[in-house]
C-alpha positions, 0 to 999 in steps of 0.5 A: 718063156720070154721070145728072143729079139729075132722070134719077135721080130719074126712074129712082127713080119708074120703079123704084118704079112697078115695084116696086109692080106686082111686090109682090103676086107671087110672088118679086118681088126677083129681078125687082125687082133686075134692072129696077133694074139695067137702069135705073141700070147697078148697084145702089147703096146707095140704090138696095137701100134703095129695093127694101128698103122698096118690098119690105118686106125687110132691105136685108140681104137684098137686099145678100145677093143682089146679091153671090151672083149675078154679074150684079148689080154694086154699082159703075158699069160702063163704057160698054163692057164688055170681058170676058177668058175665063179658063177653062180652055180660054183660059188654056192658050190664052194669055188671062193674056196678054190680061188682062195688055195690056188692063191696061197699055193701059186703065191699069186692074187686071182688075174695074176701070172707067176714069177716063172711064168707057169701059171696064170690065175684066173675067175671065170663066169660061167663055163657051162658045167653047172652040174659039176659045180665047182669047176676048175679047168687047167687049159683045156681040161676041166675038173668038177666037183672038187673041194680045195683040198684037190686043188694042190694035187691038179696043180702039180700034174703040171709042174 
């Protein structure tokens, strides 16, 4: 769901009050990036902008450390995020064949997001539940030793 002029701008002004109270403290851009990433779901380029000058570094800088660390993402996520284990232990176990149904049936390659927005796909490494290789999770709920032939009926759950 796209926010509104006036939520943007909210979240902007909530941002900046944030980064006002992190300036003085020790390494504030990790902390900064993550609230801004709590707030809006990813962090766009007006969005580094706002942490660069609030912060008084390059926006390089900033740009530099949302694409190192994995849990900042520069486009909009889906309302669900569904994640395919490809580890090791899940791909011996079948997870190509997970990633391959949940892209036919959301229509989307693995790191994209629906034209809803309801989804978004994406192959993870490892997620500590090798023995309940291979592994899917939707958000927060984790599915185990299921075959392709599951994944549609998880899906729907939350249509």
């Amino acid at each position: 769901m796209a926010l509104t002029q006036e939520q943007i701008q909210a979240k902007t002004e909530e941002l900046k009050a944030f980064i006002a109270e992190q300036k003085g403290s020790k390494g504030p851009l990790m902390p900064v990036m993550q609230k801004a990433q709590e707030l809006f779901g990813y962090l766009s380029l007006e969005t580094q902008q706002v942490i660069a000058e609030g912060l008084d570094v390059p926006v390089t800088e900033v740009y530099g450390v949302a694409t190192f660390y994995a849990q900042f993402s520069l486009e909009p996520k889906g309302e669900h995020i569904i994640s395919i284990c490809t580890g090791t232990a899940c791909y011996v176990k079948g997870a190509q064949a997970l990633v391959d149904e949940a892209e036919k049936l959301l229509g989307v390659p693995c790191g994209g997001t629906t034209k809803d927005g309801k989804f978004t796909l994406e192959g993870t490494r490892c997620l500590g539940c090798c023995g309940l290789a291979p592994v899917l999770v939707v958000d927060e709920d984790v599915y185990g030793r299921i075959t392709a032939k599951d994944v549609k009926g998880i899906l729907e759950k939350y249509q």
